[in-house]
C-alpha positions as CSV (number, residue, x, y, z in Angstrom):
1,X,-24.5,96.2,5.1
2,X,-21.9,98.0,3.8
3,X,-21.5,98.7,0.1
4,X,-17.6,98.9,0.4
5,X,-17.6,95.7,2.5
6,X,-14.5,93.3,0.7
7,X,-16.8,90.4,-0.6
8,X,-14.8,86.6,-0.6
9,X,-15.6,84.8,-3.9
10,X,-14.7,80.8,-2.9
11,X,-15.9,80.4,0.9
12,X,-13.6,78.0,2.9
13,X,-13.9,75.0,3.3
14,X,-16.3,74.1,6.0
15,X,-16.2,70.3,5.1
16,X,-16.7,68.1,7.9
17,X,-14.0,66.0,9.3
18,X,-14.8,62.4,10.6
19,X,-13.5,63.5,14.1
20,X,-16.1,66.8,14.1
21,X,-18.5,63.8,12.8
22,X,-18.1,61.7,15.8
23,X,-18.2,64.6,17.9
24,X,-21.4,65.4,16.7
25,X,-22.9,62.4,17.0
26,X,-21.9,62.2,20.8
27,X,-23.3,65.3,21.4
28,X,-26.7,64.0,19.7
29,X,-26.6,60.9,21.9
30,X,-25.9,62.4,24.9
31,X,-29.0,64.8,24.3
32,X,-30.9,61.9,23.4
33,X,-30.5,60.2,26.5
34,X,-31.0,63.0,28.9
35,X,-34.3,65.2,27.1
36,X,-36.4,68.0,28.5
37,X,-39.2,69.5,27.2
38,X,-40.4,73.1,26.3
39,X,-38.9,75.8,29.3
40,X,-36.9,72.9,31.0
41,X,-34.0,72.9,28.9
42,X,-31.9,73.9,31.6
43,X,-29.2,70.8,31.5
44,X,-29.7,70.8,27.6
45,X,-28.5,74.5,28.1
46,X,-25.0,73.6,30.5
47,X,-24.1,71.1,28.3
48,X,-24.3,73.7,25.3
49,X,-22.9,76.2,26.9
50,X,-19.9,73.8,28.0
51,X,-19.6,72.8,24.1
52,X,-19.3,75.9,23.3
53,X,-16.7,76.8,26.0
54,X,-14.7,73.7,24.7
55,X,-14.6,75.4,21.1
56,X,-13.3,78.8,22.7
57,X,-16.7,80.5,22.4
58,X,-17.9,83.0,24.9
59,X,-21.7,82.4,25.3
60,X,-24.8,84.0,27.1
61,X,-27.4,82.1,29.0
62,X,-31.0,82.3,29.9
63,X,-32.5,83.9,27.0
64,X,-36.6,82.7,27.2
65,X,-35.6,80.8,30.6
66,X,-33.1,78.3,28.7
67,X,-31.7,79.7,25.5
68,X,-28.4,80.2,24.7
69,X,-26.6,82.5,22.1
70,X,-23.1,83.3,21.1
71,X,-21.1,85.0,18.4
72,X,-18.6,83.9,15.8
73,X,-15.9,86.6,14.5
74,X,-15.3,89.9,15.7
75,X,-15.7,92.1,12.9
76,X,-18.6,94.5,13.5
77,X,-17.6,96.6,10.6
78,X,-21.2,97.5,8.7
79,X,-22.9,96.2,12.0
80,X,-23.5,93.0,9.4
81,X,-24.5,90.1,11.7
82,X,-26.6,87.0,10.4
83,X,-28.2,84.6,12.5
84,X,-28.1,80.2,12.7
85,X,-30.5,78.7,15.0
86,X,-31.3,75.7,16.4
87,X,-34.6,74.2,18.7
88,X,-33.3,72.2,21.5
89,X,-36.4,70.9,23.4
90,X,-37.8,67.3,23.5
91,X,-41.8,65.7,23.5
92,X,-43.6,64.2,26.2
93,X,-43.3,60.5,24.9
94,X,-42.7,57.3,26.2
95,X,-39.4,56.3,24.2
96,X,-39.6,52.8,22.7
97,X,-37.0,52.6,20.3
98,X,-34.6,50.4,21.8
99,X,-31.6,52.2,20.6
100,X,-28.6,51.7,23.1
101,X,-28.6,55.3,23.6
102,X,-31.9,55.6,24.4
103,X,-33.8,58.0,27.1
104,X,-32.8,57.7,30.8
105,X,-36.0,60.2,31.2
106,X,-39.1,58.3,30.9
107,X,-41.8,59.8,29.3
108,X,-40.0,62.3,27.5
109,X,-38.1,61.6,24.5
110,X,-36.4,63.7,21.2
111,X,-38.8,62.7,18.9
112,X,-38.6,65.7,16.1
113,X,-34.6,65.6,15.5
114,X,-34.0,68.6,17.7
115,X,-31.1,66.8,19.3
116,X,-29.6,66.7,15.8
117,X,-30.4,70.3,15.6
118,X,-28.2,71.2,18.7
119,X,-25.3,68.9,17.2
120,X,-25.4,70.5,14.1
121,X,-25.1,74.2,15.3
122,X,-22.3,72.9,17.5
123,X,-20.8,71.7,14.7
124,X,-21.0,74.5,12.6
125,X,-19.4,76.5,15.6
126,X,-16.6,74.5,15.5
127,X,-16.0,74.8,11.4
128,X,-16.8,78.9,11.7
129,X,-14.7,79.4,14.5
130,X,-12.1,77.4,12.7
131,X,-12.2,78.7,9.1
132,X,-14.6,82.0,9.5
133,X,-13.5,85.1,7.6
134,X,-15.3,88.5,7.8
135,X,-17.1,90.7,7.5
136,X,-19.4,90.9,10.0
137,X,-20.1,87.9,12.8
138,X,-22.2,84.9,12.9
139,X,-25.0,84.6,15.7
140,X,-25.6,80.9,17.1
141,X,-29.1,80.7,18.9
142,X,-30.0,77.4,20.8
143,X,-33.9,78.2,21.0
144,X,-35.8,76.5,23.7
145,X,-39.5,75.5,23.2
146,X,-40.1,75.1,19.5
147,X,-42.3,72.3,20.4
148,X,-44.1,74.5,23.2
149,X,-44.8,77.2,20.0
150,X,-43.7,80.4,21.0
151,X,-40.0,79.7,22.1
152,X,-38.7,81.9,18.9
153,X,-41.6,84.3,19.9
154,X,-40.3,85.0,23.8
155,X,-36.8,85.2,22.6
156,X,-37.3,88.0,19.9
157,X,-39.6,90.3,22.7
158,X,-36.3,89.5,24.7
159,X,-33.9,90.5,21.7
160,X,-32.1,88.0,19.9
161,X,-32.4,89.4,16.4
162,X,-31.6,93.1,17.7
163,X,-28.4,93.6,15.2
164,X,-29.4,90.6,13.2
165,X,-30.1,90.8,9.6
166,X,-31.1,87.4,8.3
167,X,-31.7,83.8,10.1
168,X,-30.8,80.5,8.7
169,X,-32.1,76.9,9.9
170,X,-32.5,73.6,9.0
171,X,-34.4,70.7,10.1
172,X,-34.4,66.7,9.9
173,X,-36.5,65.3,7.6
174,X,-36.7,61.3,7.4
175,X,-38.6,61.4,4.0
176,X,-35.8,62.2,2.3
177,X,-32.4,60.3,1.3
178,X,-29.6,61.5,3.9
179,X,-27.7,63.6,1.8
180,X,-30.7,65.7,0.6
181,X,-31.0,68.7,1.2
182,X,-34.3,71.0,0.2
183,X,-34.8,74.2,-0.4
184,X,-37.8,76.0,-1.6
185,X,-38.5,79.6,-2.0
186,X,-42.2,80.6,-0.4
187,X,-44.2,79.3,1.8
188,X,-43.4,75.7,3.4
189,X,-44.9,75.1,7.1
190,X,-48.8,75.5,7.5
191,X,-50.4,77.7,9.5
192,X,-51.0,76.4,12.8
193,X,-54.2,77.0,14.7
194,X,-54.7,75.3,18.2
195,X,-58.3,75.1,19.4
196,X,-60.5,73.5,22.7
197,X,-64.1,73.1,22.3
198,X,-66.0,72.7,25.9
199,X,-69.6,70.7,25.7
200,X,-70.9,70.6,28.7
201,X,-74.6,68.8,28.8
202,X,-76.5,67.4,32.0
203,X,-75.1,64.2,33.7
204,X,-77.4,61.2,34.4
205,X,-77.6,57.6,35.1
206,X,-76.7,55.8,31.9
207,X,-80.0,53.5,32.2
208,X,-82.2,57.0,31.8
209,X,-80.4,58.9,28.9
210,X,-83.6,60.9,28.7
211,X,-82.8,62.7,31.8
212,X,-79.5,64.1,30.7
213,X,-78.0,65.6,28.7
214,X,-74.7,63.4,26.3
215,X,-72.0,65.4,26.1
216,X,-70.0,62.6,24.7
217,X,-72.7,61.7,22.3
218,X,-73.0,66.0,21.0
219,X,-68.9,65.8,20.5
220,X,-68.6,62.3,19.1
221,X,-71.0,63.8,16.1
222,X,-68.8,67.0,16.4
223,X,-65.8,65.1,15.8
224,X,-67.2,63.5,12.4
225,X,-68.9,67.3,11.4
226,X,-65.6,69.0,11.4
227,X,-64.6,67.0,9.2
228,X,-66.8,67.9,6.4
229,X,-65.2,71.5,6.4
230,X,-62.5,69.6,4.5
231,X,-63.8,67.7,2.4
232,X,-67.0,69.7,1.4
233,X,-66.0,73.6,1.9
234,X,-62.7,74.0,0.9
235,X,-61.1,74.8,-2.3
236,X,-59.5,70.8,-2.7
237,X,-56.2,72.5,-4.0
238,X,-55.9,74.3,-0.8
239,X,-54.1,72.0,1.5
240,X,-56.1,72.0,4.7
241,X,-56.4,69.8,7.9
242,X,-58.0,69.7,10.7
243,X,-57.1,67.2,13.6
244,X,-59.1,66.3,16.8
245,X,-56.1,65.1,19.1
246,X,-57.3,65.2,22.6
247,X,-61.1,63.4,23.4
248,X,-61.7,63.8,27.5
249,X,-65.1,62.7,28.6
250,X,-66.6,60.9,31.8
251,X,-65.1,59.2,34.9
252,X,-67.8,56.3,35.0
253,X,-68.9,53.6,32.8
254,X,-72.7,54.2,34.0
255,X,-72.6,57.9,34.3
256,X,-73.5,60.0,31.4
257,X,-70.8,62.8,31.1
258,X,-71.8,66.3,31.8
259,X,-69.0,67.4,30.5
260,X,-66.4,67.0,27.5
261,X,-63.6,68.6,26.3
262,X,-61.8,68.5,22.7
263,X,-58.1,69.6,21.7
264,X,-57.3,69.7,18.7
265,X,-55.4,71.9,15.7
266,X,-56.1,74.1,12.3
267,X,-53.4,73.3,9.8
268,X,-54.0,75.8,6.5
269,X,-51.2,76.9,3.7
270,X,-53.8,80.1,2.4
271,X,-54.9,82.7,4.6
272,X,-58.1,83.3,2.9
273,X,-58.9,79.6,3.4
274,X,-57.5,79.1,7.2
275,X,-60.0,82.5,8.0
276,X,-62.9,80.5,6.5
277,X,-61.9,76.9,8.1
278,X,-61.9,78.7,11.5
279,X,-65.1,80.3,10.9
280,X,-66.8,77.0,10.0
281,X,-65.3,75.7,13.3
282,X,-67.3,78.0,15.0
283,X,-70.5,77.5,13.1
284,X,-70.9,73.9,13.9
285,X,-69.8,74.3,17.1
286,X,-72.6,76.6,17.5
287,X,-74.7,74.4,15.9
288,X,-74.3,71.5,18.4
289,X,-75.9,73.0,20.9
290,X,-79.3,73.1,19.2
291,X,-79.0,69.6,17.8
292,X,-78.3,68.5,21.3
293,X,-79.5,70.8,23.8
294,X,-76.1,71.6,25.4
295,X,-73.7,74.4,25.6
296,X,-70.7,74.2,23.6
297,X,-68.1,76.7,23.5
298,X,-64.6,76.9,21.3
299,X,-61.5,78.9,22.5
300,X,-58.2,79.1,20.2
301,X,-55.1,79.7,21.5
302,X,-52.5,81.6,19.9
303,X,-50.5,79.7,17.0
304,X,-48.0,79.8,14.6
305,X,-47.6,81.9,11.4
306,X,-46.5,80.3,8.1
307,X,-43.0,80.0,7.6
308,X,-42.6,81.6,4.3
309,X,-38.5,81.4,2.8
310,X,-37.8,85.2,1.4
311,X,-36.0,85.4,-2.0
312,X,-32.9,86.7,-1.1
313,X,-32.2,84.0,2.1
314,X,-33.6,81.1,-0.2
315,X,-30.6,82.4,-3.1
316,X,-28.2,81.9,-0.3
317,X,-29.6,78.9,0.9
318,X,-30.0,77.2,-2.3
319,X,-25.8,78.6,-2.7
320,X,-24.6,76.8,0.3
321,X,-26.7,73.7,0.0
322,X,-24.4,73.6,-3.4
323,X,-21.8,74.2,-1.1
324,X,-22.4,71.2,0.9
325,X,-23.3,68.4,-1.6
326,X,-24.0,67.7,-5.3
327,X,-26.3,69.7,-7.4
328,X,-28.1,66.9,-7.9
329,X,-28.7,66.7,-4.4
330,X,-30.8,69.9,-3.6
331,X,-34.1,69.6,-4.2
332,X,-37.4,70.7,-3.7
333,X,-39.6,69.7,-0.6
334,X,-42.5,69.6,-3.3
335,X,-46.0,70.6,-1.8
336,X,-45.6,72.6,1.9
337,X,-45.7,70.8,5.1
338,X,-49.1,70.9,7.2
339,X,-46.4,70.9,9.8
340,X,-46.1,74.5,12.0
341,X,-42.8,76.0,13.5
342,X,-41.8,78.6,15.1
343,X,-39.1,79.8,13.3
344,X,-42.2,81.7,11.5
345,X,-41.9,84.1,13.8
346,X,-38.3,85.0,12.9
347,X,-39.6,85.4,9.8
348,X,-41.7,88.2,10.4
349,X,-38.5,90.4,11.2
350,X,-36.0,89.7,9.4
351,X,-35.5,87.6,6.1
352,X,-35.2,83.7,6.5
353,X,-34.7,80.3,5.3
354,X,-35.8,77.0,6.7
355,X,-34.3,73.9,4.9
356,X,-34.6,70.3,5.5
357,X,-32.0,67.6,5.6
358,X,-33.0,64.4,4.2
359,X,-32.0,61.6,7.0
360,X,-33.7,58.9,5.8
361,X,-32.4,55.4,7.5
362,X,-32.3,52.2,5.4
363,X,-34.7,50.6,7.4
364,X,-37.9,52.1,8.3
365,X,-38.7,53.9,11.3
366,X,-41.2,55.9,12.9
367,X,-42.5,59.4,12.1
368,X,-41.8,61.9,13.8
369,X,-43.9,62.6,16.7
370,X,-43.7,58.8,17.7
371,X,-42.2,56.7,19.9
372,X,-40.1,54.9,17.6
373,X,-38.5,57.8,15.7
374,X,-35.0,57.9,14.7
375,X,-32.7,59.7,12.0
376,X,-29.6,58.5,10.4
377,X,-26.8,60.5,12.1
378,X,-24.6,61.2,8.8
379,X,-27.3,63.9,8.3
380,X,-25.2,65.9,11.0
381,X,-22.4,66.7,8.7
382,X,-24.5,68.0,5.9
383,X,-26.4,70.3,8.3
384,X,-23.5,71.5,10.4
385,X,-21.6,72.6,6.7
386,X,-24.9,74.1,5.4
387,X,-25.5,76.4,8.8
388,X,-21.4,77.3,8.2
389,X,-21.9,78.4,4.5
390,X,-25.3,79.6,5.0
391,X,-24.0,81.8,7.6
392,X,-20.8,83.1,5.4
393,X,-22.4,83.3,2.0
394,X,-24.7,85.9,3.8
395,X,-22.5,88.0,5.0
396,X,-19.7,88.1,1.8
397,X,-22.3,88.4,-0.8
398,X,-24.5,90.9,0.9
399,X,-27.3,88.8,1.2
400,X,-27.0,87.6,-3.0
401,X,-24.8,84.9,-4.2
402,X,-23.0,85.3,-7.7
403,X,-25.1,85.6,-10.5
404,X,-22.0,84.2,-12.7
405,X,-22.5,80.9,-10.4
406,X,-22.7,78.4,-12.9
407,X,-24.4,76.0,-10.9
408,X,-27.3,78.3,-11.0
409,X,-28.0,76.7,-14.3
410,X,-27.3,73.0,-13.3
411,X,-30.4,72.8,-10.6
């Protein structure tokens, strides 16, 4: 950016309104009820797209398949552009919440908060394009396929960050009080390592299991084995995982399966250690095959990178989550997620900062991930003024917030 840049001390006020609220929380609904998953975004995307026409925002479709992005202010002076992003895509799962809004798509259901994502963006739209003062513009990215992995990943090769200089996002978080906001310098999502092991042994009758070969029985044991990587070859203070998610095996109930087939994922927060788990992995899969006399074979997929905060976004960050509620209110996530996303990958080309936003509801519901996840909706107004300041704060402070901020010494 430019040195000479005019830098605003006191940012306006991006406060949310409670007719922006409700606005918000019918765009959240209406996404809940119609979902699509990773790639098929495409009705996600017109409705965006017609949001944003509604706030007097010029847009451009069909970044990745589905994405969408558009720009807030006109001042290019310095080239200074910072980036807010939001996932958009749903899960494949049955819904069962019972909420009145519920999905109209069966078997597919936003299950991760990412309809609160898309509502809070909007939101933020609507306060920059009301209060936003230069330099520089704002660039809103609706990312499809977060859930899929690589959504962020196919949008960068495509361009998205071309021009940008630093990328802001936020993301729902049900263990904490609504209100909360955390934000953590470092690294905070896992390293995400997907994996298929193949056994494939020698079918039989089940009355003769002498004649075959088990493949259920060689990745049954392999299931328990892996497990011992964990809990017997890793440094305990490295937080490590490893989940077997996907057992396929057999079509008969007197048959003896020739064949079976394992899905499951690496979750490490240390490279050294995430190198050694997948190693192991491969060593006892190896080892099968002599205890059982069958041919085993594991294949991993491309994952995600570690979403590590840089120091200068997670200043700015920490600055506008001040902005947007009481000191006493931004916290720490404490140890980092086993959790992967993608926004990793922006990461790796420009500087970033992923927060959460505690939406905790008073009564309990289920994780995410399940069919009976829900968030409590006044989240939405915290996130949409955090993406607004976030966004602003970047671009008047070149990339540092005041040093004279005396809430620096309050958190």
């Amino acid at each position: 950016m430019s040195s000479s840049t005019h830098l605003h001390k006191t940012p306006p006020n991006f406060s949310v309104d409670t007719s922006l609220e409700a606005w918000m929380m019918e765009i959240r609904r209406y996404l809940h009820q119609y979902p699509e998953t990773s790639y098929d975004e495409f009705k996600s995307a017109g409705f965006i797209q017609q949001k944003l026409n509604e706030l007097g925002i010029e847009s451009s479709g069909g970044h990745g398949g589905t994405g969408i992005s558009a720009y807030v202010g006109n001042d290019k002076s310095g080239d200074a552009c910072v980036a807010l992003r939001a996932d958009m895509d749903a899960l494949p799962i049955m819904e069962q919440t019972g909420l009145d809004f519920s999905s109209r798509h069966d078997g597919i259901m936003h299950a991760c908060g990412h309809d609160g994502h898309v509502a809070m963006l909007l939101g933020a739209a609507s306060l920059l394009q009301k209060n936003f003062t230069g330099p520089g513009r704002v660039k809103l990215i609706f990312q499809p396929a977060e859930e899929h992995g690589n959504g962020a990943a196919q949008l960068i090769k495509e361009g998205v960050l071309d021009g940008v200089q630093a990328v802001f996002g936020g993301h729902i978080d049900t263990h904490f009080k609504t209100g909360i906001i955390t934000v953590d310098e470092g690294l905070i999502c896992a390293h995400t390592d997907p994996f298929q092991i193949t056994i494939r042994g020698r079918g039989g009758h089940a009355a003769r299991p002498h004649e075959g070969s088990d493949a259920v029985v060689a990745a049954s044991s392999l299931v328990m084995i892996v497990q011992t990587l964990v809990s017997r070859e890793l440094d305990p203070n490295k937080s490590q995982v490893i989940t077997i998610g996907s057992f396929q095996a057999g079509k008969a109930h007197n048959v003896i399966a020739e064949e079976a087939v394992l899905k499951g994922t690496v979750r490490s927060t240390d490279e050294i250690y995430r190198e050694k788990t997948i190693g192991g992995l491969k060593r006892i899969v190896q080892s099968i095959e002599t205890m059982y006399g069958v041919d085993a074979e594991i294949v991993f997929e491309d994952g995600l990178p570690a979403v590590v905060n840089s120091a200068r976004a997670t200043e700015i960050a920490r600055a506008a989550a001040w902005d947007t509620t009481t000191v006493d209110k931004v916290i720490s996530q404490g140890f980092p997620s086993l959790g992967g996303e993608d926004f990793s990958f922006y990461q790796r080309y420009v500087e970033g900062c992923l927060v959460r936003f505690g939406a905790a509801l008073p009564e309990p519901v289920g994780p995410a991930h399940s069919p009976t996840f829900d968030f409590d909706e006044k989240c939405l107004k915290y996130g949409a003024a955090w993406l607004a300041y976030a966004g602003w704060r970047w671009l008047n402070t070149n990339g540092r917030p005041s040093v004279s901020d005396t809430r620096i010494k309050q958190s």
